[in-house]
C-alpha positions as CSV (number, residue, x, y, z in Angstrom):
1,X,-2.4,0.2,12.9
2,X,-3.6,3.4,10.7
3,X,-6.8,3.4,9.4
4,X,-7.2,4.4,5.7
5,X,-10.6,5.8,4.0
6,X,-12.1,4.4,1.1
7,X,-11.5,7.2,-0.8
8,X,-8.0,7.1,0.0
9,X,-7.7,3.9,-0.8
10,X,-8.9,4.0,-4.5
11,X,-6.7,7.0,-4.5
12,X,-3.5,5.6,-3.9
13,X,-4.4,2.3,-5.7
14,X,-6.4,2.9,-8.3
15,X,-4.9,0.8,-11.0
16,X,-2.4,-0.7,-9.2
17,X,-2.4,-3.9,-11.8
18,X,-3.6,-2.7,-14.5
19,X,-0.2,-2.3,-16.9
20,X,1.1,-6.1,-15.6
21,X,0.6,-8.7,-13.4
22,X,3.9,-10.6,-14.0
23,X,5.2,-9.9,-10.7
24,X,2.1,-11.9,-9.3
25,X,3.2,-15.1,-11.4
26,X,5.2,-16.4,-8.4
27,X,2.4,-16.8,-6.2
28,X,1.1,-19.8,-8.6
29,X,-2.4,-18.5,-8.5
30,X,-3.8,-21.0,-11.0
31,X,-2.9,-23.7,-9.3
32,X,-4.6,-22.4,-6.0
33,X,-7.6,-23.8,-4.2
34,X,-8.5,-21.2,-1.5
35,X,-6.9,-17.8,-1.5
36,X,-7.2,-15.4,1.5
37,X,-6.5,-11.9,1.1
38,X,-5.9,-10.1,4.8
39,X,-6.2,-6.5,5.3
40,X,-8.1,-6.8,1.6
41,X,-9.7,-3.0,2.1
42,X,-12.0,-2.0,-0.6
43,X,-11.0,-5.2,-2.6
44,X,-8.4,-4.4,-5.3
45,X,-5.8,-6.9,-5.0
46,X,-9.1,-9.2,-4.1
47,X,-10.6,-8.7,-7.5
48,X,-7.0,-9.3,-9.5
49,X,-6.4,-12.6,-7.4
50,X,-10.2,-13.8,-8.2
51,X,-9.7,-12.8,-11.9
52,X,-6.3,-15.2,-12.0
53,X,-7.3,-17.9,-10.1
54,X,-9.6,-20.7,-10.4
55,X,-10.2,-21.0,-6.7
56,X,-12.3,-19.3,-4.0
57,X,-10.5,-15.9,-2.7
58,X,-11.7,-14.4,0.1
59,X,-10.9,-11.1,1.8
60,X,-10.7,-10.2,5.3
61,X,-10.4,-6.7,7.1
62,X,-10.8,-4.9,10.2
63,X,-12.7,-2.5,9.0
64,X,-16.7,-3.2,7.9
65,X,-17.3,-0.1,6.1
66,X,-14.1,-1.0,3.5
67,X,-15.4,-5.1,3.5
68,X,-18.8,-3.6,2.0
69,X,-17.1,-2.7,-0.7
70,X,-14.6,-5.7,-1.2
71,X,-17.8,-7.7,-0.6
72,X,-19.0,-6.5,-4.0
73,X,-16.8,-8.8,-5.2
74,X,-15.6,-12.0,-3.0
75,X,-16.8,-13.2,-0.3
76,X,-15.5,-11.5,3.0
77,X,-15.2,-11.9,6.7
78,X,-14.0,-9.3,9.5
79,X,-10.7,-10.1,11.3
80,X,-8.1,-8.4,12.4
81,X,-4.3,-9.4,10.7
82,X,-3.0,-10.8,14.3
83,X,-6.2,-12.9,15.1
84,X,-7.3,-14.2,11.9
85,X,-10.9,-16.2,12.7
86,X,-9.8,-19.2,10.6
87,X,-8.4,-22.9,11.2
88,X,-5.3,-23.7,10.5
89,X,-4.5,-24.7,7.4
90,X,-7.9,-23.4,6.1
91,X,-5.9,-21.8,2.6
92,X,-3.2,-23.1,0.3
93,X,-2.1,-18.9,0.1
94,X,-2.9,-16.3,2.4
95,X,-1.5,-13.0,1.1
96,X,-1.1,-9.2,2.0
97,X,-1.0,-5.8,-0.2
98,X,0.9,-2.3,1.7
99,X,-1.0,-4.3,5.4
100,X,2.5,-5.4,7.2
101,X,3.8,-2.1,6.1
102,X,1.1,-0.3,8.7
103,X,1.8,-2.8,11.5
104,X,3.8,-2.2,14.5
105,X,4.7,-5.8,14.4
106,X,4.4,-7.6,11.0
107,X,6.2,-10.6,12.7
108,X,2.9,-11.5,14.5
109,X,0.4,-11.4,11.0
110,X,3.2,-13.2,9.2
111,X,3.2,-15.7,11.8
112,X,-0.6,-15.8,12.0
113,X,-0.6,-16.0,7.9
114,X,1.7,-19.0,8.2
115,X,-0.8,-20.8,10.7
116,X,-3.5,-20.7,8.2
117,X,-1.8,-21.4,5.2
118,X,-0.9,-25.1,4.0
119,X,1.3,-23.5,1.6
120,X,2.6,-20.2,0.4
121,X,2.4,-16.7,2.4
122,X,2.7,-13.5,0.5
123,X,2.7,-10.0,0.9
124,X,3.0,-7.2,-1.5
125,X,4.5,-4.5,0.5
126,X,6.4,-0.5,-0.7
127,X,9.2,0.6,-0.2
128,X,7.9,4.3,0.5
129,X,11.3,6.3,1.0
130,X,11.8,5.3,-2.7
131,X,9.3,6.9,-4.1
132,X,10.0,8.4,-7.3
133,X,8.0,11.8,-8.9
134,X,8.6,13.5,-11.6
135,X,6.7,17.2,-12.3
136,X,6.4,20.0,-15.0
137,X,6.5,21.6,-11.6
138,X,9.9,21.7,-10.4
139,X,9.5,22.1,-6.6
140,X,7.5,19.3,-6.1
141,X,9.9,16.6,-6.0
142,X,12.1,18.4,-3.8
143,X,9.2,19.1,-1.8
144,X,7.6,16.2,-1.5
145,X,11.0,14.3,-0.6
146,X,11.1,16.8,2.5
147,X,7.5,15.9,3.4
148,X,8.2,12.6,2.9
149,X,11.4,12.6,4.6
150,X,9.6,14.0,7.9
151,X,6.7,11.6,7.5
152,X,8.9,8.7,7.6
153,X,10.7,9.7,10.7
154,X,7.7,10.2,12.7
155,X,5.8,6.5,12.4
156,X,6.2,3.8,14.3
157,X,6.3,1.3,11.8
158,X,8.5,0.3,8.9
159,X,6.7,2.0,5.7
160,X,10.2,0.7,3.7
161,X,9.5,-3.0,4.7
162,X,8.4,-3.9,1.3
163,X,12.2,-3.7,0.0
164,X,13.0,-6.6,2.7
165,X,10.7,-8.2,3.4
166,X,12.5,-11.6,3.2
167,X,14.0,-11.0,6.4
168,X,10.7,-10.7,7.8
169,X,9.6,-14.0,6.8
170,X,12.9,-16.0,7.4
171,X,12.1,-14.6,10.9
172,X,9.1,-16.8,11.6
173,X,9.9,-19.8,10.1
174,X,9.1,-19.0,6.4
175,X,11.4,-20.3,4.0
176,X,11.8,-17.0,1.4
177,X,11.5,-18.4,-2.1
178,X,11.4,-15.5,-4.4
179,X,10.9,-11.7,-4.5
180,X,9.8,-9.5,-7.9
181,X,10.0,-5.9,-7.5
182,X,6.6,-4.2,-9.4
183,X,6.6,-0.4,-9.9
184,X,3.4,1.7,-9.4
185,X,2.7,4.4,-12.1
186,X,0.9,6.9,-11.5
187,X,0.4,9.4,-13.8
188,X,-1.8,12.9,-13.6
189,X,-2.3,14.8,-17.4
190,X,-4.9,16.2,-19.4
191,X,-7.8,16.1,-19.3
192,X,-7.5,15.9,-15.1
193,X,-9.6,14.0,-13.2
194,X,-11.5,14.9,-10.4
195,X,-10.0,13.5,-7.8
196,X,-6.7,15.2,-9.4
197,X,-8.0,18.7,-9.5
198,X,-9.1,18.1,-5.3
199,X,-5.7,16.8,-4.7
200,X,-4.2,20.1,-6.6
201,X,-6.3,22.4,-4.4
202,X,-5.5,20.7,-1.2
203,X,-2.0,21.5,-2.2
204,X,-2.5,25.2,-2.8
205,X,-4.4,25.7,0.7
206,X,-2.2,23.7,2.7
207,X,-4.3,20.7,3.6
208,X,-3.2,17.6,2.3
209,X,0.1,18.5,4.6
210,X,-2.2,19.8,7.7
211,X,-3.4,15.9,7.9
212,X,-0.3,14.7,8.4
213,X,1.3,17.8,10.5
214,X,0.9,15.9,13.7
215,X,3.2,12.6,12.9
216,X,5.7,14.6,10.6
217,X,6.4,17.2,14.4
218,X,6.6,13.0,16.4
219,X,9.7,13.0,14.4
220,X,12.7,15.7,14.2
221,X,11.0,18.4,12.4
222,X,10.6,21.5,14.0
223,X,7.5,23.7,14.5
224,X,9.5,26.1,12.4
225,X,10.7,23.9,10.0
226,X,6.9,22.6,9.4
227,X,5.6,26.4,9.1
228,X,8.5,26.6,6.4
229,X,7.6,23.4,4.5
230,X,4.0,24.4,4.9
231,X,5.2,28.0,3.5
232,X,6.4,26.5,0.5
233,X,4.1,23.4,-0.2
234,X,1.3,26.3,-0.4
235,X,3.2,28.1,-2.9
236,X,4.1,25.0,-4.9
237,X,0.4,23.9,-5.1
238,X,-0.7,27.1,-6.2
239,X,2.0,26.4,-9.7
240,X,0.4,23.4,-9.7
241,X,-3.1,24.2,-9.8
242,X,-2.3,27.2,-12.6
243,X,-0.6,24.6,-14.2
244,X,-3.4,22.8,-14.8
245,X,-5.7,25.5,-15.5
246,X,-3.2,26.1,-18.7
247,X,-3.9,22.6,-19.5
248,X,0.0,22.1,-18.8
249,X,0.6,19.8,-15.4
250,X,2.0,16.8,-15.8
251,X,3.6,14.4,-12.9
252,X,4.4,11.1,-13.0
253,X,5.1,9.1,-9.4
254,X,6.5,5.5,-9.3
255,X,5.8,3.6,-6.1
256,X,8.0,0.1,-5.5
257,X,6.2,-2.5,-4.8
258,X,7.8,-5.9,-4.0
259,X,6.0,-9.0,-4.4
260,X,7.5,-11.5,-1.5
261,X,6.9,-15.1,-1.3
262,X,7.6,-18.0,1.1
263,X,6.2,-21.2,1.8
264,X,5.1,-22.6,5.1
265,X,7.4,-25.7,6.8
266,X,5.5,-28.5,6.0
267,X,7.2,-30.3,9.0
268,X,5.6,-27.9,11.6
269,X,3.4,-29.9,14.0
């Protein structure tokens, strides 16, 4: 499973539900009793589900360092997706946001989320080869669908789950009830942020792509190819970061989420 820093975790989902929470609606949350919320990170989806619900949410993570922070806001235990350190049947909804996406087998958590549910299993997972950007620069689309492109093909899990993840549940024994597709909208304009103007100038020298240099070469990309994107990314950060200077950038990026949920056989033994 990757590992994600805190930073980039408020990064990436820093107002995730801000603009709607519709797409949560079918996960009954105030009818729930005890929520779970595995692979919870630094809390975000935690703190929507404890806002919308009446009952106790927890969340539950590998990682200590990311639970401190969650902590700040439910209550939290350490566990790892495939073992989760709960009885059966211990919630009535034990649900997921971008976990199963970063799992070699999601089969297994789904399975283990279905033991400890009474009830409903959900995950809210991308579909990350759909991702959508618009920029006053005009390379960066085209670039970032290369990089992207090259990312994809060199992880060994499936980042585009999210867009079926029915079949995912059916496979364990989960009967699908409903998916809701939620888009992600991102959106960097004056005045920029700080976090924005870092991202720009890890652009310009290369970096943000350096990080990922060694999964993008597991898949078919070239040495050469990669000095090429590299090439280019450097000069399309560099537009970017004068853009901004002149007060002028402005991208947009829309991430699709989809919002799957089953419920668990009640006839299991």
């Amino acid at each position: 499973m990757r590992e994600f820093s805190e930073s980039y975790l408020s990064r990436t989902r820093d107002g995730m539900w801000d603009d709607s929470r519709t797409a949560l609606e079918p996960l009954a949350l105030d009818s729930r009793a005890r929520i779970l919320d595995v692979g919870c990170g630094t809390g975000e989806l935690s703190r929507v589900l404890a806002a919308e619900s009446a009952g106790d949410v927890i969340g539950c993570d590998v990682d200590i360092d990311l639970l401190a922070t969650a902590g700040e806001h439910v209550p939290v235990v350490a566990g790892d997706a495939l073992t989760l350190p709960f009885p059966d049947d211990a919630f009535d909804l034990v649900v997921c946001q971008a976990l199963l996406i970063n799992l070699p087998d999601p089969a297994t958590a789904l399975a283990e989320f279905a033991r400890v549910s009474s009830d409903l299993v959900a995950a809210v997972e991308p579909n990350n080869a759909a991702v959508a950007i618009d920029s006053s620069v005009d390379a960066e689309d085209r670039l970032e669908r290369r990089a992207r492109q090259a990312y994809l093909d060199g992880v060994d899990t499936d980042v585009t789950l999210g867009a079926d993840a029915c079949s995912a549940f059916e496979a364990v024994g989960l009967e699908a009830l409903e998916t809701r597709r939620y888009d992600h909208v991102r959106t960097i304009e004056p005045p920029y942020s700080e976090s924005a103007l870092v991202a720009a100038r890890r652009k310009a020298t290369g970096a943000g792509l350096s990080d990922d240099r060694r999964t993008m070469l597991s898949g078919t990309l070239t040495e050469a190819e990669y000095d090429d994107l590299r090439g280019s990314w450097r000069e399309m950060g560099r537009a970017v970061v004068e853009q901004m200077e002149a007060r002028q950038y402005h991208r947009e990026e829309a991430i699709p989420f989809f919002v799957t949920v089953g419920r668990v056989d009640s006839r299991r033994e």
